[in-house]
N, C-alpha and C positions, 0 to 999 in steps of 0.2 A: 504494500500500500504506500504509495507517494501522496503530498501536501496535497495534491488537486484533487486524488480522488475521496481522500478525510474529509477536505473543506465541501465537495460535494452530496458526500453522503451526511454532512453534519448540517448543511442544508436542509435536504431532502426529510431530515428527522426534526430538525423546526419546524417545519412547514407543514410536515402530518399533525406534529403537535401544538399548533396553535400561537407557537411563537417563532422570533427567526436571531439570525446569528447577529453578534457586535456588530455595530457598522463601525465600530474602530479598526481598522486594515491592520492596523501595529499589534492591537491585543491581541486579535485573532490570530496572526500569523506567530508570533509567541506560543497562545496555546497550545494551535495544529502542533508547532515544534516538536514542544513537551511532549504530546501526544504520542509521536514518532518517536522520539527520544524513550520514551516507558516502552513501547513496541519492540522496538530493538534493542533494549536492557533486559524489561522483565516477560517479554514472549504477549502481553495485552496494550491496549491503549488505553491504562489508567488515568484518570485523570490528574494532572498536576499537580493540580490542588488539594488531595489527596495522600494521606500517606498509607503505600503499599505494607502492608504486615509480614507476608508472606505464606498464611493462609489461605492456599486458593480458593479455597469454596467463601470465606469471607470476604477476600478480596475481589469477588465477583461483584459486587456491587457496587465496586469504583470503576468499572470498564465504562466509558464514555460512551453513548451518555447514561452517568449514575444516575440509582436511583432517586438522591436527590434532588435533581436539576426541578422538577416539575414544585415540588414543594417550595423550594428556594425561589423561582421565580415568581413564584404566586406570591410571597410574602415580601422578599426584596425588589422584585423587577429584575431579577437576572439570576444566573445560577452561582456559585463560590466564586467558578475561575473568569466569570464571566462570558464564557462562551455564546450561551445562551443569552438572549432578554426576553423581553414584553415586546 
């Protein structure tokens, strides 16, 4: 998985869910980074903001997007890393 197709499919997963990505170009593309960066460390695209345990079945829940994004958004306007907004 390369930057274009993360930021596309992290798109695509706004857009079903009712909300859509940063329009900050810089925060996002940080994210995506990170994103890649946990991909090619720890075998998932955890999220950054996040800290991995190393219990996989726990750390199933930080694979982007966690399960928090939707709760975070609704209460903040955005998720932790910001990925996501309103």
């Amino acid at each position: 998985m390369d930057e274009n197709e993360l930021r596309r499919k992290s798109e695509k997963y706004a857009e079903s869910s009712g909300f859509k990505i940063n329009p900050d170009k810089k925060v996002v593309d940080g994210i995506l980074k990170g994103l890649l960066i946990n991909k090619e460390n720890k075998g998932e695209i955890y999220c950054p903001c996040r800290r991995v345990t190393g219990n996989k079945e726990e750390d199933k829940k930080i694979i982007c997007p966690c399960i928090f994004n939707k709760q975070e958004i609704k209460e903040k306007g955005r998720c932790h890393c910001g990925l996501f907004v309103k």
